[in-house]
C-alpha positions in Angstrom: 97.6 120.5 69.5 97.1 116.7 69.1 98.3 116.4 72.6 95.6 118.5 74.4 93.4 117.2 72.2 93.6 113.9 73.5 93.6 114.9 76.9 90.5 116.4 76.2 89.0 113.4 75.2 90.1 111.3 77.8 88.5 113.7 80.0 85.1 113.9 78.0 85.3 109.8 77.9 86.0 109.7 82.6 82.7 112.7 82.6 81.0 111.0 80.3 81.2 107.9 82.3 80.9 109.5 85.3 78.3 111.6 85.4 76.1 110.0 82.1 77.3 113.3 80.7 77.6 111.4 77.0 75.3 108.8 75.7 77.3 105.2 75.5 77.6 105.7 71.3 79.0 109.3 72.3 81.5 107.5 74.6 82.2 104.8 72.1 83.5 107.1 69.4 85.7 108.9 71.8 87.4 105.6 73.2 87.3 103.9 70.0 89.7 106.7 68.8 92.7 106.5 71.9 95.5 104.4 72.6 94.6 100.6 74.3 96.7 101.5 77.2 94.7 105.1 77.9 91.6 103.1 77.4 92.8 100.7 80.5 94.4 103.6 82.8 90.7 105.4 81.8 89.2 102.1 83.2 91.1 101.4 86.2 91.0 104.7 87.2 87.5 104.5 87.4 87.7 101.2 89.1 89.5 102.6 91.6 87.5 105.8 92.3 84.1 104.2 92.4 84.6 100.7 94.8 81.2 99.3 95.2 81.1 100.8 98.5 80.9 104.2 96.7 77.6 105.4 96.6 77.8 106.6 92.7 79.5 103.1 91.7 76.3 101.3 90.3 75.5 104.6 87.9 79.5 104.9 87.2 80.6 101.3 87.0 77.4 100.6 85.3 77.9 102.7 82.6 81.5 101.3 82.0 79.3 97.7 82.0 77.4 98.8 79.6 79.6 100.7 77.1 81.6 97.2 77.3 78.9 94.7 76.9 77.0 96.9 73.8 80.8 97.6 72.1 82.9 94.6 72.8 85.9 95.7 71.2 86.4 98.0 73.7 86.6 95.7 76.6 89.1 94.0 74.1 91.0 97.1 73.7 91.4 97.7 77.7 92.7 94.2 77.8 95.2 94.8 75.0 96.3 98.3 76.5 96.8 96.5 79.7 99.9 94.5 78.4 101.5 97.9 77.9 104.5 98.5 80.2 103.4 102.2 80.9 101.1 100.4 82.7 103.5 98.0 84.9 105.3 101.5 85.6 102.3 103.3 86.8 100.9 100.9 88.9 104.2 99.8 90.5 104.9 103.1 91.8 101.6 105.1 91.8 97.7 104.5 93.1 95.0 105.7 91.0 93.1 106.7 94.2 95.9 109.1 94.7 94.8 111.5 91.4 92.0 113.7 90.7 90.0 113.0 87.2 92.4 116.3 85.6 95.7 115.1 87.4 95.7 111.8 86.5 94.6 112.5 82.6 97.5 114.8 82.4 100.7 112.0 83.4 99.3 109.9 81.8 98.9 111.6 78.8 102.2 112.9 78.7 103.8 110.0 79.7 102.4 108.1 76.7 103.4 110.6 74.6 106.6 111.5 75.6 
């Protein structure tokens, strides 16, 4: 149950960021409970799916600013989670671009806890 716990959480943190869906505290509880390395994929993934030519990148990417700049450790935590090697796996033979929100929450999910 832990497991789709989790994924439910990442998902709640990418709508949350997405669509202001949660409040940045709401989002900071969520992230500041997950693994470093989901943090970053969470990040990148967003990254990735909202390029400033995006016309929902300053609400999306501005959010992500903002949950960052009012809770510093998580910006620390993305960096940390970044150094993982599921992440060197992933992005040497995947693109974030190529998942939807769901699709990408589930590999990567189960591939950190497998």
């Amino acid at each position: 149950m832990a497991h789709e716990q989790e994924k439910r959480n990442a998902r709640r943190i990418l709508e949350g960021l997405e669509d202001a869906r949660l409040s940045t505290p709401e989002v900071f509880h969520l992230v500041s409970d997950a693994d470093p390395a989901l943090v970053y994929f969470l990040f990148a993934w967003l990254r990735a799916r909202y390029p400033s030519s995006h016309p929902a990148s300053d609400g999306v990417l501005g959010r992500l600013g903002s949950l960052c700049t009012d809770h510093p450790q998580v910006a620390r935590m993305a960096l940390a989670g970044e150094a993982d090697s599921i992440v060197a796996w992933f992005e040497e033979s995947h693109s974030y671009r190529d998942y939807t929100s769901r699709e990408f929450v589930e590999l990567v999910i189960d591939k950190l806890e497998g």
